[in-house]
N, C-alpha and C positions, 0 to 999 in steps of 0.2 A: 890446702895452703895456697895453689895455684891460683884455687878460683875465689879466695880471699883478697891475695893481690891485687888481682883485674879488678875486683872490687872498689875496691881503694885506690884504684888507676882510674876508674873511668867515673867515680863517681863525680869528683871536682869538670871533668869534661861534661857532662850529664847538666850539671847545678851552670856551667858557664850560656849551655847551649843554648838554656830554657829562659835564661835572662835576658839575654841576646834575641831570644825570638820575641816574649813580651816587649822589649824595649822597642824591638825594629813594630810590632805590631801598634804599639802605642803612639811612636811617632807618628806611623801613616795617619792615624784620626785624629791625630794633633795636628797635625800636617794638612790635615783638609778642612779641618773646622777651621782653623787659623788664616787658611788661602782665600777661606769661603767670605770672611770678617774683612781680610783686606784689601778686598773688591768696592767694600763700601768707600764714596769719595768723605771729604771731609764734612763737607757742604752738610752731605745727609745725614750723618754723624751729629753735627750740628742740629739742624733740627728736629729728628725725627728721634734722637732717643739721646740720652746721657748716664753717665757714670756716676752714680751718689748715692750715700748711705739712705736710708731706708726712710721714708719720712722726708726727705728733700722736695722741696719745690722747684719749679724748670729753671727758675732762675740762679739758684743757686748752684743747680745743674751745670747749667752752662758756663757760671764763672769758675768751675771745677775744671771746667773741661779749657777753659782760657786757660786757668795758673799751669796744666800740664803742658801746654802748647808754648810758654813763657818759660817757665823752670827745668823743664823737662822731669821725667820719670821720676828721676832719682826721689826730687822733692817728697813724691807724692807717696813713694814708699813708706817713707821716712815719719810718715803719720801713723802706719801699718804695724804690730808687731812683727817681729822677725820671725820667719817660719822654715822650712827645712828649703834645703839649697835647690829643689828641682821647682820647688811653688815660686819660689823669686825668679830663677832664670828663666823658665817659662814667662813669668809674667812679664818681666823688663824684656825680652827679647819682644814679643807680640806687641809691647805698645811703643816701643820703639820702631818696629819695621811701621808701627801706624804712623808716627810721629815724623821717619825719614823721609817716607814717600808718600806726601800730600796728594798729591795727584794720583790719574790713574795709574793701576798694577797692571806690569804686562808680565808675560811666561817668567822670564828673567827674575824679577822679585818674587814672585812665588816661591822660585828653586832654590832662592838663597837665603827666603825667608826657612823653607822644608829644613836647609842643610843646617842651619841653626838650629834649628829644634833638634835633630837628627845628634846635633854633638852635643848638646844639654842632657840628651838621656842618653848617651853615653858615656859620658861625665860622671852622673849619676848613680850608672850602673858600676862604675868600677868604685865607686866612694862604697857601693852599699849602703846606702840610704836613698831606697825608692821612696817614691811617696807611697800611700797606703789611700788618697784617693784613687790616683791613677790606677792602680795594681788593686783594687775594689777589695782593699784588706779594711784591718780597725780604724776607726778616723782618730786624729792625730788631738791632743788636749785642745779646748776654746782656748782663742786670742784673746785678747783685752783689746783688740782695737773695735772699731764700731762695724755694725755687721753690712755686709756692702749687697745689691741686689741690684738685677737688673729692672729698671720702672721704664716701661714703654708710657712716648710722651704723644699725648694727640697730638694729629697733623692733619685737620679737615675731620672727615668723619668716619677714617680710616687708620689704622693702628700700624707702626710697621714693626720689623721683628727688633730683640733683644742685640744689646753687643755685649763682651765681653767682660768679665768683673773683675777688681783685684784679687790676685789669689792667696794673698792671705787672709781677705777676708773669708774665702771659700775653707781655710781651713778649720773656722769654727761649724762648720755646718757638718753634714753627713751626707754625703751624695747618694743618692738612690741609683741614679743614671748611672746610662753606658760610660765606658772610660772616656768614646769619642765625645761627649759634651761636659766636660769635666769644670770647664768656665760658663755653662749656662745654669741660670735660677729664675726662677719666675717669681715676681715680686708678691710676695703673700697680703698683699695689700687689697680688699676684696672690692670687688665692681659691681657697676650694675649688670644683670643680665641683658641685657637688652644692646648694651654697648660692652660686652663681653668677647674680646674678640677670638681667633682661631688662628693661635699659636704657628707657623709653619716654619721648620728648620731643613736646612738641604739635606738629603738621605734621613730624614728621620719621619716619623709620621706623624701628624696631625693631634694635639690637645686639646680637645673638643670641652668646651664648659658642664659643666655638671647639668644633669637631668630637671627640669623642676616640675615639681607633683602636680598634677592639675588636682581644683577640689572638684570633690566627687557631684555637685549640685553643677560643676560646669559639664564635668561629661555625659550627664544624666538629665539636657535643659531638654524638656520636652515643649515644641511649640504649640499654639494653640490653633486650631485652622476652623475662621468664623466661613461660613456656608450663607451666613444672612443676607448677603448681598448677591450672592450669585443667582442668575435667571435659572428658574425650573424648566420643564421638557417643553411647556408652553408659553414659555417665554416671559412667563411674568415673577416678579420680585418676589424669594421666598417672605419677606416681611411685607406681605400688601396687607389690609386688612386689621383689625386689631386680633392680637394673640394673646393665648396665657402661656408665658414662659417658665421655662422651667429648667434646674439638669441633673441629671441621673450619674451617679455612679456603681461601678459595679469589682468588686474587689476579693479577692481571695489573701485573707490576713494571718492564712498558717498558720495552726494549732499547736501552740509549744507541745502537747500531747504526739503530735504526729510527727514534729520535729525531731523531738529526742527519742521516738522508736525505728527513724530513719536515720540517723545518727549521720549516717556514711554518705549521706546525699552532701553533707553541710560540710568536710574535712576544710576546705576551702575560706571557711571562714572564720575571723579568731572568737575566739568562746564571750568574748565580753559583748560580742555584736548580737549575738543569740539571747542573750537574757532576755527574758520576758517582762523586766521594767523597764530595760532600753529599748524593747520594738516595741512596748505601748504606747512611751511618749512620742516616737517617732511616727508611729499610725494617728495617734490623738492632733499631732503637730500636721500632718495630712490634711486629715477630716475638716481641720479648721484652716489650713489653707484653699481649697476646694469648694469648702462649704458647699454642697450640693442642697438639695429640696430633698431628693430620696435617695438611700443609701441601701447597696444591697449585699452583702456580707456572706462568704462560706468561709466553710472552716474555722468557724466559732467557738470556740469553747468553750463549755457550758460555765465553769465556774468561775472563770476572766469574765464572762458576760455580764452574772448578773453582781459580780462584784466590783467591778472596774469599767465595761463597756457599757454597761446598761444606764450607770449614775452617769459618768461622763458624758455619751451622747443626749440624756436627759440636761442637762446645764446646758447643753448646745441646741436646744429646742426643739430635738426630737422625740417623735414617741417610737417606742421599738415593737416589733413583734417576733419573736423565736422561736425554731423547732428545729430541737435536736435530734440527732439521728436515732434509729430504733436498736433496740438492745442494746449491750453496752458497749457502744460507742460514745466519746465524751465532748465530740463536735457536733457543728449543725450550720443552720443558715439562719441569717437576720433580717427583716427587710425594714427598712427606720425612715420614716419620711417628717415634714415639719406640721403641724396641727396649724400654723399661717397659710399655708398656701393648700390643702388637701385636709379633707373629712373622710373619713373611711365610712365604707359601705356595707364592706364584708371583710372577713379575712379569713381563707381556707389552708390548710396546712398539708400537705400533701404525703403519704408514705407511700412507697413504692414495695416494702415489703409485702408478700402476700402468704397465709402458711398453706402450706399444702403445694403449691406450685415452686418448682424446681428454678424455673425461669426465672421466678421474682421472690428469692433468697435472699435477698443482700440490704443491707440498711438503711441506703441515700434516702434521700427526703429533698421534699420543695416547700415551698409557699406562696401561696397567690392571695394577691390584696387586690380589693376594687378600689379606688381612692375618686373621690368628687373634688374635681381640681374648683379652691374657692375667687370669685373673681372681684376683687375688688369693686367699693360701691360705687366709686366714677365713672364707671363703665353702664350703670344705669340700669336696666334691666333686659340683662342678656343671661346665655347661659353656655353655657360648656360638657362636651360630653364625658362622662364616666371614663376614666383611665383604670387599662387595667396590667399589673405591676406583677411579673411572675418570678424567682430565683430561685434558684437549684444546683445540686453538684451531684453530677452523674458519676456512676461507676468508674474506676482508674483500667481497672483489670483490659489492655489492648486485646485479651484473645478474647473477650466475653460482648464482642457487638449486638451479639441479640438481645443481652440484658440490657444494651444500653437504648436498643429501638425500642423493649419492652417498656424500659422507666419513661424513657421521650413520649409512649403513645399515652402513658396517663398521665401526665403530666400537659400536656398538649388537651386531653378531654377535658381535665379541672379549667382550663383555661377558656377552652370553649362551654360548659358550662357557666363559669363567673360574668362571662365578657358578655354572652349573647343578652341579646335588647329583645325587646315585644316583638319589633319586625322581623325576627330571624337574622337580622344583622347583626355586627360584632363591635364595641366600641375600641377605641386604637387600644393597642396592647403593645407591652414590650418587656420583651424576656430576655433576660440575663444569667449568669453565671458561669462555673468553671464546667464545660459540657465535657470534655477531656475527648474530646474529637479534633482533629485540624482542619482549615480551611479545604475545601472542595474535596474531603472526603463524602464517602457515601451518605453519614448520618449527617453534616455539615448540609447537605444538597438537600436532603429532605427537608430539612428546615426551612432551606432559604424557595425552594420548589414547590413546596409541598405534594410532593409524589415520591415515590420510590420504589422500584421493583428490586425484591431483598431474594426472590427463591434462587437457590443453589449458590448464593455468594460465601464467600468463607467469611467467618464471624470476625476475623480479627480486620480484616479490611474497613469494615463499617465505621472504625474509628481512622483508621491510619497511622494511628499511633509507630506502629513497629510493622516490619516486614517479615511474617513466617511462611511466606511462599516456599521458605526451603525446609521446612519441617514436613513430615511423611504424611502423617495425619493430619488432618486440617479439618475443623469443628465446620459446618456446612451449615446455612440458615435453609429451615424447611417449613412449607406454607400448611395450614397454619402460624403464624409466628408465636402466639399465644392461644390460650385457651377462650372459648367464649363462655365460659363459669367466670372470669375475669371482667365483664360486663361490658366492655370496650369493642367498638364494631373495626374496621379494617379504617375508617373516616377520623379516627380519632374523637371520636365520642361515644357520651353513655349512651347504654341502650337503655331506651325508658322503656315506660309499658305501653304494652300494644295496643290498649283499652285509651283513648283521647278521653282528658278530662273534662267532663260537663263544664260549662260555663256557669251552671246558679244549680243551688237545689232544688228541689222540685217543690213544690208550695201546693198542700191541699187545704180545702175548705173546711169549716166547724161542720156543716153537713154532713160531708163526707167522714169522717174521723166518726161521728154517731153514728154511721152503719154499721160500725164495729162494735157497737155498746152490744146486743144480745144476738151475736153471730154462735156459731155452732164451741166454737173451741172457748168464747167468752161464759159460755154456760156450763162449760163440762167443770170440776171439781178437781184440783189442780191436786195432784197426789204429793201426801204429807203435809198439809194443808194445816194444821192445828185447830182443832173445833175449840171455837169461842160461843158461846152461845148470845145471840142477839147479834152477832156480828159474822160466823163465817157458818153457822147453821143452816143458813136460808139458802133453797136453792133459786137463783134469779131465772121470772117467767118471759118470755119471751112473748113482747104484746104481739097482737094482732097485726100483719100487714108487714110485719117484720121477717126479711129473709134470713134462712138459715146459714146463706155462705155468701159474699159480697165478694165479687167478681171486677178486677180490675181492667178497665180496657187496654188492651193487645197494645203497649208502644213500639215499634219498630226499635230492633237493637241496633248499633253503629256497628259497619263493620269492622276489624279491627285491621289498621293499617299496614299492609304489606311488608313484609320483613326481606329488607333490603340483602339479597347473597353476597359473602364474603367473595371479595377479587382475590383469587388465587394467587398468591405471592405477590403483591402490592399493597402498602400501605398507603394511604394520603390524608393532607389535612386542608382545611380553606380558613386560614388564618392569613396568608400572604403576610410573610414576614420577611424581611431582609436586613441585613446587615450593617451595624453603623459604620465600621470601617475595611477597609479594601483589602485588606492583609498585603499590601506592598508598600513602601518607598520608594516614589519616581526620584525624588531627587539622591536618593543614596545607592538606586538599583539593586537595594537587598528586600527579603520578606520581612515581615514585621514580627515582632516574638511581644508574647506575654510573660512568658517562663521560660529558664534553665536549667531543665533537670539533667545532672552530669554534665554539664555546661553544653549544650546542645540546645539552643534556641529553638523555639516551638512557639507556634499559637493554641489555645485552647481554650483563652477564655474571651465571651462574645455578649456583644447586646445584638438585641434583635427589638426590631419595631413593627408595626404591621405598616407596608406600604407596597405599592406595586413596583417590583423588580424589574430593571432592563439588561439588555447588552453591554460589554463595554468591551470592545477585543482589544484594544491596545493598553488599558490598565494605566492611563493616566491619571489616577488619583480625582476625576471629577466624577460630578454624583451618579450614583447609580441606579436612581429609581425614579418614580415620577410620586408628587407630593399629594397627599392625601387630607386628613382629618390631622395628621399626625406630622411634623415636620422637623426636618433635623438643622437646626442650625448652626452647631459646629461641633467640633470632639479637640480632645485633646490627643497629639501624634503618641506612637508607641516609637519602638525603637530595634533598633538591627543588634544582631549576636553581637557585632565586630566591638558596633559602642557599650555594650552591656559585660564583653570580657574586657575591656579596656579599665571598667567599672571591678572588676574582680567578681565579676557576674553577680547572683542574687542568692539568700540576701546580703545588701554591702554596710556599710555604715550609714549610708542615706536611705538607703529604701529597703524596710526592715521584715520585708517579705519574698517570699521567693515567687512571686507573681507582682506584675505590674499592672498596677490602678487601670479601669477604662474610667473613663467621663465621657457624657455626651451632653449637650443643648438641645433642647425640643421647643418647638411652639405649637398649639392646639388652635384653631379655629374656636372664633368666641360669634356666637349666631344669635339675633332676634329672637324672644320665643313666638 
């Protein structure tokens, strides 16, 4: 009963206290928003912002803000629906202390303006009728008057802040805001971005403009960087001379096959950008911006091939060549050039499988094409040497490098097979595809070197892929690297036979060849012979003067050419090949990425050209070799992680692969014959 009473005693204390605390709390940020407004003079009032219904122009603005300055307040209410007693007193008090003291506020008006506010919510409080803005309860039913808003009005090429609105038009809205801004709205009136400006109110923070999308062709512009004008290592213009131009792409177009058994790689990206009739058109919409001479494709599909890629790039003037991987795998590599510009010569297809050998298990595949670059008849009668066009997609597996030196060394032989001329010379060659090695790893250096000492390295290093230096066991490359039942010397080529091939065959005389007619073995009676009579009855006499065995004169045999010993843990090859692009960005100071596997920027896929390699220590982006038969005259840039996850990495809606396109520009030497 006791502690019912006290109940009932303290609870009307309890209900005054809490009133009294929000009331005192509300005033203070009425009290500062309000002190903050009547700092501004009239002046800037005047022109930097005005009071008017939503849609108002500055001029009518301002003949608003004259009638309040002539009528006073009252007037202006008087247009207003009537709204609850704390929305009026608030209001008429604030645009009155504006209206009183034209001039500047010192301490003094502020405190008397504070004490005003101070007795309106006290007033208030004891009516019991707070507002339900202030007190951030239910908003109170719409006015019927017209909706008021603050519209900041230019003033030069800077914006300045909001003043204060009538509050009963604030009673049609629904305040979001804190209590302390209870009189501020941002005029939903939309602008340009560009002259959008950045909202700033005292103690409050910054309303920064909405985001806007870049499209994905602006984050993904890649520039083109022409080399045709820059001086080579001797100083003369890479375009001296006439040339057969040309450019090369080299592309990995992700096998919906391999896509959807990796499922988990792709979370990132929404389902309708995967289809495989929107990365067709997207690759087709490529190919024909680009337009290259040769095209060279992994990760082909066999049945998108010859259904889709094969007719398509046929309408585009190519002729295609394909081979799919071995067993059942349902990709491969393409290599498509234009039948205007190139005649093929040959076209070898490469498998890397081998049975019986443990080392060359696995399925990748290449192809090498000789192509006869054709030179136009204005040119008169000149000629061009043989181009030779190699692609390929090595092993993925990072712990398996020996497989992957395995597949390089016959794939490097077919090449020096196809390429080499009568003189033991090799015509320009360039090798492309997704090698699944990164730049200045082991297998990367062999290429670009041609050398490598491989004994006792761990296998997963060779590519660089991943780092298992902390794994216990670690797979060790050992010399041998392969078998020599595999046909492949340590040089990267075949072993032919030791026996040199005669240059003509041998030519004997009618004379000669009748010694043979009644020699010993020409008379003997050939066993099972079928007796014919008048025909195989007779045994033939051997005339007079005629020898029994005809003896040919002793020719000296050739010796057979010295079989060159395998270098103990070194492979090498003399292709001199090097790299069309630098794997850096001087101007962005990141490396360059081909692909995002797990969103982890990588290189991996490369063209290579044959030319003589240099130094470059400082990695300024200029050239790095000296110019040959073979010339690079420009590439198209790749691009850094930062801009590629900026892109929502690969693939996106614009680039419909999870590998990015190389191009490159070549020019050939065209020579008298």
């Amino acid at each position: 009963m006791i502690a019912s009473c006290l109940c009932y005693l303290l609870l009307p204390a309890a209900r005054l206290c809490r009133g009294l605390s929000r009331a005192l709390s509300d005033a203070f940020f009425t009290c500062r928003k309000n002190a903050f407004l009547a700092k501004s003079s009239p002046p800037q009032v005047e022109g930097d912002f005005a009071m008017a219904p939503q849609g108002l122009d500055q001029e009518e603005c301002e003949g608003l803000l004259q009638q309040w300055r002539e009528d006073g307040s009252s007037q202006v209410f008087s247009t207003v629906s009537e709204g609850p007693l704390i929305d009026k007193g608030l209001a008429q008090s604030s645009l009155a202390l504006l209206m009183d003291y034209p001039g500047e506020q010192d301490a003094a008006s502020e405190d008397k303006w504070c004490s005003r506010q101070l007795s309106d919510l006290q007033a208030a409080e004891n009516l019991e009728e707070p507002s339900p803005e202030v007190l951030g309860e239910e908003s109170l039913p719409e006015g019927e008057g017209p909706t008021w808003a603050a519209v900041p009005m230019q003033a030069g090429p800077q914006y300045a802040d909001c003043t204060i609105l009538p509050m009963g038009a604030l009673a049609a809205e629904e305040w979001e805001e804190d209590p302390a801004v209870v009189a501020w709205s941002l005029a939903p009136e939309p602008m340009p971005q560009e002259e959008a400006p950045i909202w700033s109110f005292e103690g409050l923070g910054q309303l920064q403009p909405p985001p806007v999308e870049i499209p994905y062709h602006e984050i993904l512009w890649r520039e083109w960087e022409d080399f045709s004008t820059q001086l080579d290592m001797q100083g003369l213009e890479a375009g001296d001379g006439p040339q057969f131009q040309f450019t090369l792409m080299s592309y990995n177009i992700l096998a919906q096959d391999l896509m959807q058994q990796s499922s988990e790689l792709y979370l990132h990206c929404h389902p309708d950008i995967l289809n495989w009739n929107y990365r067709f058109a997207n690759l087709m919409q490529e190919f024909q911006h680009w337009d290259p001479d040769i095209l060279c494709l992994q990760e082909v599909q066999e049945d998108h091939y010859w259904e889709q890629l094969e007719p398509s790039l046929r309408m585009m003037g190519f002729t295609c060549f394909y081979k799919r991987r071995t067993g059942c795998k349902t990709d491969g590599c393409a290599v498509c050039y234009k039948p205007t510009r190139f005649r093929l010569l040959c076209a070898s297809p490469v498998e890397y499988f081998r049975p019986g050998l443990e080392l060359l298990n696995r399925d990748n595949v290449g192809l090498v094409l000789l192509l006869q670059p054709l030179v136009p008849e204005g040119l008169g009668q000149v000629s061009v040497a043989p181009l030779c066009v190699a692609n390929t997609h090595i092993l993925y597996n990072p712990r398996r490098g020996d497989v992957k030196l395995a597949q390089m060394a016959i794939l490097l032989a077919e090449v020096d097979k196809v390429a080499r001329l009568s003189d033991g010379s090799h015509c320009p060659i360039i090798l492309c595809g997704d090698l699944n090695s990164v730049p200045d790893s082991p297998l990367y250096n062999f290429i670009r070197d041609g050398e490598l000492q491989y004994d006792g390295m761990p296998a997963w290093k060779v590519s660089g892929q991943e780092d298992f230096s902390h794994q216990l066991y670690q797979r060790k490359l050992q010399a041998p690297l392969w078998p020599s039942a595999l046909g492949i010397t340590d040089g990267c080529q075949y072993v032919t036979s030791r026996h040199p091939k005669r240059s003509e065959r041998r030519k004997y005389s009618r004379d000669f060849l009748l010694r043979f007619r009644f020699c010993s073995i020409a008379c003997q009676r050939p066993v099972g012979l079928v007796l014919m009579e008048g025909v195989t009855d007779t045994k033939p006499e051997r005339p007079a003067g005629w020898a029994e065995s005809v003896l040919e004169e002793d020719t000296p045999e050739p010796e057979p050419e010295p079989i060159s010993p395998r270098t103990i843990g070194t492979i090498q090859h003399c292709l001199h090949l090097t790299s069309v692009y630098t794997h850096f960005l001087p101007q962005h100071c990141r490396p360059e990425v081909t692909t995002m596997p797990l969103g982890i920027g990588t290189t991996v896929d490369y063209i290579f050209f044959s030319a003589e390699s240099c130094e470059n220590g400082n990695r300024t982006g200029h050239r790095l070799y000296q110019d040959g038969t073979l010339k690079l005259l420009g590439r198209l840039s790749l691009l850094s992680e930062e801009i590629l996850w900026a892109a929502n990495g690969l693939p996106n809606p614009f680039c419909s692969s999870d590998h990015l396109c190389l191009l490159a520009s070549f020019g050939m030497e065209v020579t008298a014959p």
